[in-house]
ZAMAR-593830 format. One line per 4 residues: for each residue x, y, z of N, C-alpha, C. Coordinates in steps of 0.02 Angstrom, whole numbers. Atoms other than C-alpha are relative to their C-alpha. Last residue first. Layout:
<nodes>
X:Y:Z:X:Y:Z:X:Y:Z | ...
</nodes>
This chain:
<nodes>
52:-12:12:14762:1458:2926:-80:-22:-10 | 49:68:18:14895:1430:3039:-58:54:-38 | 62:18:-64:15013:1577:3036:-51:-61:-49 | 57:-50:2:15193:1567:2956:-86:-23:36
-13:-53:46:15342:1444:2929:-44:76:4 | -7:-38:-69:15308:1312:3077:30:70:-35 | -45:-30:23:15345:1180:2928:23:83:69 | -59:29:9:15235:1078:2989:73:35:8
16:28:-64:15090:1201:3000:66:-36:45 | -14:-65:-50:15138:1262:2840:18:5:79 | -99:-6:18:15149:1087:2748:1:49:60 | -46:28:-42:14981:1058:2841:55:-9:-14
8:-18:-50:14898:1199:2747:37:-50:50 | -45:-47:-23:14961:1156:2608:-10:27:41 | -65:28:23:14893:986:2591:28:44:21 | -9:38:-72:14720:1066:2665:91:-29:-14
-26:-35:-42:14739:1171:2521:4:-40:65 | -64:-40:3:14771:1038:2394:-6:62:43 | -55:55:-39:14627:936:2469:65:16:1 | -15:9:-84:14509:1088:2438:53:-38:22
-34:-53:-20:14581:1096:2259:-29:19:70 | -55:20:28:14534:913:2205:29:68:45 | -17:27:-38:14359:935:2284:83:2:20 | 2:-48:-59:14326:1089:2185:34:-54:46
-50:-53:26:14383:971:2016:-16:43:60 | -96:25:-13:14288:826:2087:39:59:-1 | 0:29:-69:14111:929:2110:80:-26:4 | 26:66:16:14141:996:1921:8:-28:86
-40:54:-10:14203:1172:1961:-57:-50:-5 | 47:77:11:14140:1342:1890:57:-63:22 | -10:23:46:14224:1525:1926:-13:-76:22 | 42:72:-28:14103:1635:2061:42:-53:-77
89:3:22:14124:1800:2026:-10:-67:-4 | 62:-2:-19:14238:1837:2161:-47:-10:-41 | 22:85:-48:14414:1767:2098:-78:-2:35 | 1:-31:-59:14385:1898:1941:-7:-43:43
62:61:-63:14456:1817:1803:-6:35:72 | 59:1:14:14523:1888:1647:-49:-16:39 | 42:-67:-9:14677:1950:1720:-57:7:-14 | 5:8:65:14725:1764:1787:-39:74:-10
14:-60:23:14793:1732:1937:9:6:-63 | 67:-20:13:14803:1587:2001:-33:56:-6 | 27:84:5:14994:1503:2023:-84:35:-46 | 37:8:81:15051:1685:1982:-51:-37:11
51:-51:30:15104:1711:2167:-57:12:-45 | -7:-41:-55:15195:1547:2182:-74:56:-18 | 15:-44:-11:15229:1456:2042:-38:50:16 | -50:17:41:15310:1294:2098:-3:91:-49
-61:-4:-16:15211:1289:2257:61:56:-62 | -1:-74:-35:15037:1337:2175:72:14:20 | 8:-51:69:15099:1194:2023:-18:76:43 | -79:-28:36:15155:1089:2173:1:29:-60
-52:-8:-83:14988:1073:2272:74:46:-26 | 37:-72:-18:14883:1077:2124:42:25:26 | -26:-33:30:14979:925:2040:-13:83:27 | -85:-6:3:14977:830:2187:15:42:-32
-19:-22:-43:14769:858:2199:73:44:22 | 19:-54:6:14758:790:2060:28:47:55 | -47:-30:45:14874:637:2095:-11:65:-31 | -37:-67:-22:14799:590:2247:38:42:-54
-73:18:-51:14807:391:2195:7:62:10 | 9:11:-57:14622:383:2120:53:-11:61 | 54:-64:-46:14644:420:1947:-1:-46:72 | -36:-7:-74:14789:336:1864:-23:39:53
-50:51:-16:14709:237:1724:43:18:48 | 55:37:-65:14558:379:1737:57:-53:-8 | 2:65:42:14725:473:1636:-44:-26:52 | -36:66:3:14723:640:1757:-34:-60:-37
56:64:53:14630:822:1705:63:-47:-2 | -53:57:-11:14642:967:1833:-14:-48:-47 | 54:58:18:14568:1141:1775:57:-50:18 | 36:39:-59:14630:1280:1883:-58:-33:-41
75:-49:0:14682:1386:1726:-23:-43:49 | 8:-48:16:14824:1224:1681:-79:42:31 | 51:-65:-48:14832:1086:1763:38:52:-33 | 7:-65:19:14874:910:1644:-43:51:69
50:-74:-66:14893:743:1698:37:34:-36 | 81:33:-39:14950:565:1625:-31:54:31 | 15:-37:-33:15103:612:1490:-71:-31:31 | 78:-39:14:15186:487:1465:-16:30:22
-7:-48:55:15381:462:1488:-74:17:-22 | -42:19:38:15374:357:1665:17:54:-50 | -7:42:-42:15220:430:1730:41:-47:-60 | -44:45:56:15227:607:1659:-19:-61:44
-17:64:-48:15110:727:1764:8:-47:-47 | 7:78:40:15116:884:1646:18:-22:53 | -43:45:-20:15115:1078:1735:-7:-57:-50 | 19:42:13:15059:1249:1643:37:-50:48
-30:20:-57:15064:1429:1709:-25:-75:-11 | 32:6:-88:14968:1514:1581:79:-56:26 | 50:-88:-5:15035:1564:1379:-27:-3:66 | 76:10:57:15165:1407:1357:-26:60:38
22:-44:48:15354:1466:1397:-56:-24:-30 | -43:-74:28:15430:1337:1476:-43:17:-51 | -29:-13:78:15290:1168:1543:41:94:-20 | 34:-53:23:15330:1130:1712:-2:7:-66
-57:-33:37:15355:943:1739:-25:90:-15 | 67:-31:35:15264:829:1872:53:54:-33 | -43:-47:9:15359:655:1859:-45:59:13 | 40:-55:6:15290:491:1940:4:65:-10
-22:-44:72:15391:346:1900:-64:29:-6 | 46:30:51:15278:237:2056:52:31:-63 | -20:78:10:15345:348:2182:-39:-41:-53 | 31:50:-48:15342:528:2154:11:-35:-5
-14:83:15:15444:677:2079:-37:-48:45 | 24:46:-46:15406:857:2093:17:-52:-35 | 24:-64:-82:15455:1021:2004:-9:-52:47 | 20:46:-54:15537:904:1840:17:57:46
32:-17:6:15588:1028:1678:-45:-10:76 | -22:-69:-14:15776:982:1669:-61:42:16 | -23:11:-77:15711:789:1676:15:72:13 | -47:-25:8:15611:820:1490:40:27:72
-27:7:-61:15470:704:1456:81:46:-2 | -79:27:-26:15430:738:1278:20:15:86 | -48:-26:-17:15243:828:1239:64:-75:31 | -52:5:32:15103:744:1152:81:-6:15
11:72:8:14980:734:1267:69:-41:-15 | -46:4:-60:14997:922:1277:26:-68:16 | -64:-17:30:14939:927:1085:38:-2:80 | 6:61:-1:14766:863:1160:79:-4:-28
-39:3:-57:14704:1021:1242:50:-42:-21 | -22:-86:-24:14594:1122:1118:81:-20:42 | -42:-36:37:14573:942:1034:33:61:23 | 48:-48:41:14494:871:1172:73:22:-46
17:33:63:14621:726:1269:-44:30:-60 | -71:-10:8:14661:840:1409:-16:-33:-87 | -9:67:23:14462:820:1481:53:27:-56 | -49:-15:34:14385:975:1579:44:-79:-22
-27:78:-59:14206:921:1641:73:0:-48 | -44:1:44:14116:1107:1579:40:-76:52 | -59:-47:47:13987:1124:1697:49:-70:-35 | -5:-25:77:13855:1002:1724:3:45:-18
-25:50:49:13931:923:1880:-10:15:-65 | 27:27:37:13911:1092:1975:25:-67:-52 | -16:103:38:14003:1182:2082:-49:-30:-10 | 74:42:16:13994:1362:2066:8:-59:1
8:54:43:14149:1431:2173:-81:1:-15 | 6:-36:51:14157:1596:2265:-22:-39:-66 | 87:-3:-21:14216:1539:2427:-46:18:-31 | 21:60:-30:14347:1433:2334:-62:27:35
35:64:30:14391:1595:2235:-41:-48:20 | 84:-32:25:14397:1700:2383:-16:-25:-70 | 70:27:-68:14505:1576:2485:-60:42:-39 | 36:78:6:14614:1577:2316:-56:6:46
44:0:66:14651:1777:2325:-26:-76:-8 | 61:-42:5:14676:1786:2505:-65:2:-72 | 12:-95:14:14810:1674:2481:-67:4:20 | -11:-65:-60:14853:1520:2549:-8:44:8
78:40:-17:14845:1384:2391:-24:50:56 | 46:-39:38:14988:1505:2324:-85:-19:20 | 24:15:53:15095:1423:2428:-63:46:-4 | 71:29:-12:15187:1527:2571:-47:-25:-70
56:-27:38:15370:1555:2524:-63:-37:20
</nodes>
């Protein structure tokens, strides 16, 4: 399967982006979000595993296409709706990025598609948060490559 980072429909998101630092600067810890925080580490749930006790877990049955980055049993990252939001206590090890990568992987098609959202009208990123999802296509772009699965893109 070709990740979701690969489509037609992402490249016209990404060419489509507003990026701006003062949009919306998505943050897990808000009330809207903050019940994810919460959640129980649960090994039957684990899409990826890293070094360090680095879990990323799908969440079953919430309303979008959710992941959690556990480290150990906490939760330290949230991507949901192509917003990324890691603990600044574990920011700077790739870990956005990670979750992008293996939440398009993990599901596929869906990963970014949303019926409310047209990928052409231009949906908002915080300079990091666009950054975060260039590096996850370049990521999947050299899985592909690698992998010798389908055409370079």
């Amino acid at each position: 399967m070709t990740s979701a980072l690969l489509t037609d429909h992402f490249q016209t998101i990404m060419e489509n982006a507003q990026i701006n630092d003062l949009l919306y600067d998505f943050d897990a810890t808000e009330d809207s979000h903050s019940f994810y925080l919460e959640s129980e580490f649960n090994r039957n749930d684990v899409i990826w595993s890293g070094a360090g006790g680095y879990n990323l877990c799908a969440v079953p049955g919430d309303d979008a296409p959710t992941v959690l980055l556990f480290h150990d049993s906490r939760v330290v990252g949230l991507y949901r709706d192509m917003m990324a939001w890691v603990d600044p206590r574990h920011r700077g090890k790739g870990l956005g990025a990670t979750m992008i990568v293996e939440f398009a992987e993990y599901f596929g098609e869906h990963a970014f598609r949303n019926e409310e959202d047209d990928p052409s009208a231009g949906l908002g990123f915080t300079i990091a948060g666009f950054a975060a999802h260039r590096v996850a296509r370049t990521i999947a772009t050299e899985r592909l490559e690698v992998s010798g699965c389908g055409p370079k893109i």
